[in-house]
NUFI-630669 format. One record per atom (N, C-alpha, C): residue in one letter; x, y, z. Coordinates in pm, whole numbers, plus 50000, padded with zeros to 5 digits. Layout:
# NUFI-630669
AXYZ;...
This chain:
# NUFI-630669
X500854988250000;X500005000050000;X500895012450000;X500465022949903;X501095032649924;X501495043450001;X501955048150080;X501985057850185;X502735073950124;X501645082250175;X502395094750140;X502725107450230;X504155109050262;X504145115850314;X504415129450331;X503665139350341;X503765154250290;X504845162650395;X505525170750346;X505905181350424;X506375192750384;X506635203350405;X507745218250373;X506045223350420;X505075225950509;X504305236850538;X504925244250634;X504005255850702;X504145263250771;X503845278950777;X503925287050864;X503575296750882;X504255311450788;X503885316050683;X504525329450610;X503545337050604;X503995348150626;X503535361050519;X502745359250421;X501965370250386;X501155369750264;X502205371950104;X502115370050048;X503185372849948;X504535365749919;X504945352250054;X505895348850056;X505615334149986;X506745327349963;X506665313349895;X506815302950047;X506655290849932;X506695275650013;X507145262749923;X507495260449963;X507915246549896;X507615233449917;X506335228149913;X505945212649963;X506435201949903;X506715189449947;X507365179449951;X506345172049970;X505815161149859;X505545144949882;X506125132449855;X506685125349959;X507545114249933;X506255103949917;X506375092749846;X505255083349813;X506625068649824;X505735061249935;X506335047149933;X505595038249832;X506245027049758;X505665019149677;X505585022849537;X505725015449436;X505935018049289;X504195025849209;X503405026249307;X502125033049272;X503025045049174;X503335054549277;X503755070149202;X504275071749119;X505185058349041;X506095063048945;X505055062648821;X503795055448850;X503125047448768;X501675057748710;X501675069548789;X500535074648772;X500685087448807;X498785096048731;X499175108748748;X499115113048911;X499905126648940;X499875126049081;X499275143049105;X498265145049190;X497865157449202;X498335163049373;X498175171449396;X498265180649527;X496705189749551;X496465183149657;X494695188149694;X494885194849838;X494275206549846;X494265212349967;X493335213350010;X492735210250165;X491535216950232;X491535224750320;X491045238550314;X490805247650413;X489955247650515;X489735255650616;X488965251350742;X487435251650737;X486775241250736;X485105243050743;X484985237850576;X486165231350496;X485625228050320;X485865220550297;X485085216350193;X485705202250123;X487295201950087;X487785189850056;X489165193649974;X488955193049850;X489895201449750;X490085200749668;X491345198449560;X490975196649445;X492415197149400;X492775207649378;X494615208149336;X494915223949321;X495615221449172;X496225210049140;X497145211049057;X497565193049061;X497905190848936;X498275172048822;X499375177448754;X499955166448737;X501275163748665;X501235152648681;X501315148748537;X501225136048444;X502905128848459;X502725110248453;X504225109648445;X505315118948346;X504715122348206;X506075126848132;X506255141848171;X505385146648271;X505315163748321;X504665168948275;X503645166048230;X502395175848159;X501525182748304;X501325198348274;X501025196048446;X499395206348392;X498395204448513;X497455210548507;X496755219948624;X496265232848589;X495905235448723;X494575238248699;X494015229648804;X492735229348755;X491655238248840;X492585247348949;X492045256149058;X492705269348963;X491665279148907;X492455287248848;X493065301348929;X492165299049104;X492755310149170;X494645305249152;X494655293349139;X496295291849200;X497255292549066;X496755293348968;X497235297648823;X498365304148815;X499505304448810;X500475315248801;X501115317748897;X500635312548946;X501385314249136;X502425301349201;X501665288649183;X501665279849227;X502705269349068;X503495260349128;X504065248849050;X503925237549083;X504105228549003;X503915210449043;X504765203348961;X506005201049009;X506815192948989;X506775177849056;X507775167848979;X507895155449017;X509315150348982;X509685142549104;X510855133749011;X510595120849028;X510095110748969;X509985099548985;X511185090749013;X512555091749002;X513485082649046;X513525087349192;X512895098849225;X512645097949422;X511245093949478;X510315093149394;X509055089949388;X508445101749497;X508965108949465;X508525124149535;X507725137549385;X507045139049479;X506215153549394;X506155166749478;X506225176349415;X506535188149463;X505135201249453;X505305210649559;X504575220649506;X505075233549563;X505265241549422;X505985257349471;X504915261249463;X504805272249635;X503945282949640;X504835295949595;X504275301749516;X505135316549570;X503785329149546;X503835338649585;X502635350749595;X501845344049699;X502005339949762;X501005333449856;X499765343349915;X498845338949970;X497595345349985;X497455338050098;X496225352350223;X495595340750347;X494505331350262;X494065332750149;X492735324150116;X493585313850079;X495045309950065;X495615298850024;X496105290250180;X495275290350257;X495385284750434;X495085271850413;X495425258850409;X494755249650390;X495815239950499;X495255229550460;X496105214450471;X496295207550360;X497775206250278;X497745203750169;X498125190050176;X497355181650075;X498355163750073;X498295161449945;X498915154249890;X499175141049789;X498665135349777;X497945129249622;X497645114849622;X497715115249434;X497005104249396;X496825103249310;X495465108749244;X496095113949073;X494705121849011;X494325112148921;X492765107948934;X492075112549103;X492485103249174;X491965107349320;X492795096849421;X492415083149456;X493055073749444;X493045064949442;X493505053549579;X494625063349671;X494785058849787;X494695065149891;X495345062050007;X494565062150131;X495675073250151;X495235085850235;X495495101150200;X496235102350310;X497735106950323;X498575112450441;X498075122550552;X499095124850637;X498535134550736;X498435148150662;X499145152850542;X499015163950511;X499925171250559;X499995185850495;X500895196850570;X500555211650600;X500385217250662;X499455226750715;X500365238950656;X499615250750528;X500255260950523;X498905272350617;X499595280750688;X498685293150712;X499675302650664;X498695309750562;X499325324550534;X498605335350615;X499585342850687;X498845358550720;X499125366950682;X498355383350698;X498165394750621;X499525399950682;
């Protein structure tokens, strides 16, 4: 079973970047597309952003359009997500899984942005 584990959150500024980290145990990740879904307090989660194995990437949240990146390297079976311009409406708990998800969802990583 696959396990994923998220990290690089934490507390910035409005305007400042972040850099999240998902390590994925098991040959699932090398094998499929992988998205980054965040949920904020009191919401559903959602997705934010896919990248396909050969790097085709999508953002399918268009507040995070231009702001936000989704990288992968599959020989670490890790996926990535650059925040930069950050916003408080970008407060969530962000995790990993597969697009769409398909396994059983990590603890996540908590960004709060403030003003």
């Amino acid at each position: 079973q696959v396990q994923f584990v998220e990290s690089g959150g934490g507390l910035v500024q409005a305007g400042g970047s972040l850099r999240l980290s998902c390590v994925a145990s098991g040959s699932t990740f090398s094998r499929n597309r992988i998205g980054w879904y965040r949920q904020a307090p009191g919401k559903v989660r959602v997705l934010v952003a896919t990248i396909s194995l050969g790097g085709s990437t999508d953002y399918t949240n268009a507040f995070v359009k231009g702001r936000f990146a989704i990288s992968r390297d599959n020989a670490k079976n890790t996926a990535y997500l650059q925040m930069d311009s950050l916003k408080a409406e970008d407060t969530a708990v962000y995790y990993c899984n597969t697009a769409p998800p398909l396994l059983a969802w990590g603890q996540g990583t908590q960004v709060t942005v403030f003003a």
